[in-house]
C-alpha positions in Angstrom: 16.9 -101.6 9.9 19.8 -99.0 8.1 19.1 -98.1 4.7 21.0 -99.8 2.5 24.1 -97.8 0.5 24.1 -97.1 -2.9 27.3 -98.7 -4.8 29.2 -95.0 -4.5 28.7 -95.4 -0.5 27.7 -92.0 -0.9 23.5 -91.7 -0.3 21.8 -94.1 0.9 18.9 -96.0 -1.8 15.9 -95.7 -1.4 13.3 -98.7 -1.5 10.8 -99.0 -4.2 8.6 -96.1 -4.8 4.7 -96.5 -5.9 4.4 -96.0 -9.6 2.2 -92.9 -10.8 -1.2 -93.1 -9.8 -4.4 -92.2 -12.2 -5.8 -89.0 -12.1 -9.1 -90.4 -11.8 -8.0 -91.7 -8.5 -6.0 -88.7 -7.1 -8.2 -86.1 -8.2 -11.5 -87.3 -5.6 -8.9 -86.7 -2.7 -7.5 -83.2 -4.3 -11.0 -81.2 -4.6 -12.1 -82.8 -1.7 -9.3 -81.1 0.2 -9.7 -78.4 -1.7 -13.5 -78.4 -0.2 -14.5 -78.3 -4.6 -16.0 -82.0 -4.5 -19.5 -81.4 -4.2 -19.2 -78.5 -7.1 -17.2 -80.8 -9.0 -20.3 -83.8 -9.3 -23.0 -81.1 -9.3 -21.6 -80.1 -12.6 -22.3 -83.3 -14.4 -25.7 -82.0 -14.5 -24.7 -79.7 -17.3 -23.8 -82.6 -19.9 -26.8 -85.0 -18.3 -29.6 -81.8 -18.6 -30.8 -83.3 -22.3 -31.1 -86.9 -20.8 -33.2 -85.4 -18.1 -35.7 -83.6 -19.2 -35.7 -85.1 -22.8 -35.6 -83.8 -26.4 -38.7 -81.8 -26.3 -37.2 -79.6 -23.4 -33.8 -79.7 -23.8 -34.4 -79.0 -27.5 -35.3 -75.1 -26.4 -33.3 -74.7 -23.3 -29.2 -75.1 -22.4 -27.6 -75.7 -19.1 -25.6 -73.1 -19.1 -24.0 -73.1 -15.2 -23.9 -74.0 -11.7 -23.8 -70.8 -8.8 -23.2 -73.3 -5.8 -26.5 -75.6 -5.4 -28.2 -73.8 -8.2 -28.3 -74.5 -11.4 -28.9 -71.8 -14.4 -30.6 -72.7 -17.6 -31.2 -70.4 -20.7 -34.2 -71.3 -22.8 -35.2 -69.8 -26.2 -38.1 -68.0 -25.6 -40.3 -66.1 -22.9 -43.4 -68.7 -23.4 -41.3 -71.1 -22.3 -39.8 -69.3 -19.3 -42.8 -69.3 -17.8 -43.5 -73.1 -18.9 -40.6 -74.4 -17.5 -41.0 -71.7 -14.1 -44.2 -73.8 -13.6 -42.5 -76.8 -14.2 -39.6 -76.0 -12.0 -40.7 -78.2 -9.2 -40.6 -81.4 -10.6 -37.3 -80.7 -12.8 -35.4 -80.0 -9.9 -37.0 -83.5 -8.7 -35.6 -85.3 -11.6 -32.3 -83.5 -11.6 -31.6 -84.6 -8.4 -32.7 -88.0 -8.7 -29.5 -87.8 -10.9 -27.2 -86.2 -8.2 -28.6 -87.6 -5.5 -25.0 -87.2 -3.6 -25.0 -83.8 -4.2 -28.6 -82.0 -4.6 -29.6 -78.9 -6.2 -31.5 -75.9 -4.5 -33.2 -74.5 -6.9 -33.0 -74.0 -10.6 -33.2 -70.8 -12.3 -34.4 -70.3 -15.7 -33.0 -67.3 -18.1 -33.9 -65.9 -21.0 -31.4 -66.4 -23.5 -29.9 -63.6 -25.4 -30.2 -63.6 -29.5 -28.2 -62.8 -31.5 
């Protein structure tokens, strides 16, 4: 079949063209070309750390960023450094119950720096 002429006879017109499609649909296809998908979804864990571990934790500690499959937390004092280093196991348990697409290795607490 020829493509059809425009009115000028001079190029011919194209047939319809897909309308714009949502970001949220493009942008899966982009980072996984990009080989940036599984970073991408292991950083929701930096706005779902409070639901996680709950207010008494996340009330002394702040996801703070994601090296890879590890994620770094800074928490408010030295006492509970070593809390949440013995702890460790079983927060890394519950954070990937959250990502399960995309687990974490290891989580690594910091002490946070004042001010």
């Amino acid at each position: 079949m020829k493509p059809t002429r425009s009115r000028s006879g001079s190029r011919p017109v194209a047939g319809p063209r897909p309308g714009p499609k949502p970001i949220g649909v493009v942008l899966p296809d982009v980072l996984e070309k990009a080989g940036m998908l599984r970073q991408f979804e292991r950083l929701g864990v930096l706005d779902l750390w409070p639901e996680i571990v709950g207010e008494r934790v996340a009330a002394v500690t702040r996801a703070r960023s994601m090296a890879d499959a590890t994620l770094i937390v800074e928490v408010r004092s030295s006492a509970w450094l070593m809390e949440l280093n013995i702890m460790k196991g079983a927060l890394l348990e519950r954070v990937n119950e959250h990502v399960s697409e995309t687990p974490l290795d290891r989580i690594v607490f910091v002490l946070a720096e004042t001010e």
